[in-house]
N, C-alpha and C positions, 0 to 999 in steps of 0.2 A: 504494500500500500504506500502511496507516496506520504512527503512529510510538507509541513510547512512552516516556514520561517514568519511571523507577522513583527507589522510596527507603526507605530500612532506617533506621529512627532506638531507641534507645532510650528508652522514659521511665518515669519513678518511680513505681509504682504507686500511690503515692497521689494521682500528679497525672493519672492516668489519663482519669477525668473532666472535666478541664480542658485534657486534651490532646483529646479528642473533642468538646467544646465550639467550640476552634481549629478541627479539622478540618472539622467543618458548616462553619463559614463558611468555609473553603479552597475547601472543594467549590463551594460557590456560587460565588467568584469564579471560581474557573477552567469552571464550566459556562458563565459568563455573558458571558466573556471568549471560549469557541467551543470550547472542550475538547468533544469526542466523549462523555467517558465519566470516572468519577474514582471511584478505590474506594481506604478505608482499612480497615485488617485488623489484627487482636490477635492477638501469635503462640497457638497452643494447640497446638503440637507440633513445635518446635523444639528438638531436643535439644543440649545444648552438646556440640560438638566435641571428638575428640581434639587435628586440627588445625586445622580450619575448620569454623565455623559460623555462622548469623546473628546468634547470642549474641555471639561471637568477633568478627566484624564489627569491631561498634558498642561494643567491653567495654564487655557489659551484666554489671552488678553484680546481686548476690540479689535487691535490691529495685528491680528495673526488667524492666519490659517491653519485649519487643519489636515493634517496627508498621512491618507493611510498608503500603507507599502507592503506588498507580499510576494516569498520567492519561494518557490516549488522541486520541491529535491526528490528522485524513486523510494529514498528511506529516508531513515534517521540517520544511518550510518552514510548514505551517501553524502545528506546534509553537512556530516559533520569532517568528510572529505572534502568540498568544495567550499567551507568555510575556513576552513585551514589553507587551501590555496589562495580564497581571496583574501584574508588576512596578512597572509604574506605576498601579495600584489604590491610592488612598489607603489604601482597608482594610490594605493589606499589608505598611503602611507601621507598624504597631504591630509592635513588640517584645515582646508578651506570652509566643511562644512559647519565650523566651532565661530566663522564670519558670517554665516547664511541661516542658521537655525541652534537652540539650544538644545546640546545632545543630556543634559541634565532630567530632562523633560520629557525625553522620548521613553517609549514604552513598546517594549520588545519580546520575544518573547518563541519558541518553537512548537509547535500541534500536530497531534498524529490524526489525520482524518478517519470518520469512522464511518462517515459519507462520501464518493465523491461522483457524482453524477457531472463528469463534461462532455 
């Protein structure tokens, strides 16, 4: 069964475009590292919570966005081979995203599907 990588981050809308910048090249290293599959997403219908929400999360402030992010591995064990090569990717090895969004505040995390209808 495949596995999956998730992540909820915050980021400031003006650095919006410079966070999707980061992201292309995210996506390439982890496609090219053996990731299945790599999608990021701009919330558009996220309502902030009474008690919980994805706003809530990450306290996202007026002027931040919310981005969820998910990459798709055959296992857990494959997961945990293609994040071992992207973590030693030199590319990934810049700190730009610490100018583009607070990695303090992200929320991360790995899931063994027990559904996967695609």
């Amino acid at each position: 069964m495949a596995y999956v990588d998730g992540f909820v981050l915050a980021v400031p809308k003006q650095n919006l475009d410079a966070y999707k910048d980061m992201a292309r090249k995210a996506c390439e290293v982890w496609l090219e590292h053996g990731a299945t599959g790599y999608v990021e997403a701009v919330a558009d219908d996220v309502p902030y919570g009474e008690l919980t929400s994805f706003p809530r999360a990450v306290m996202a402030n007026d002027d931040e966005i919310v981005v969820f992010s998910y990459a798709l591995y055959q296992s857990r064990a494959h997961r945990d081979e293609v994040m071992a090569r992207v973590m030693a990717d030199p590319r990934m090895k810049n700190q730009e995203y610490a100018q583009v969004f607070d990695g303090k505040r992200m929320i991360w995390g790995g899931f063994e599907p027990f559904i996967d209808k695609r």
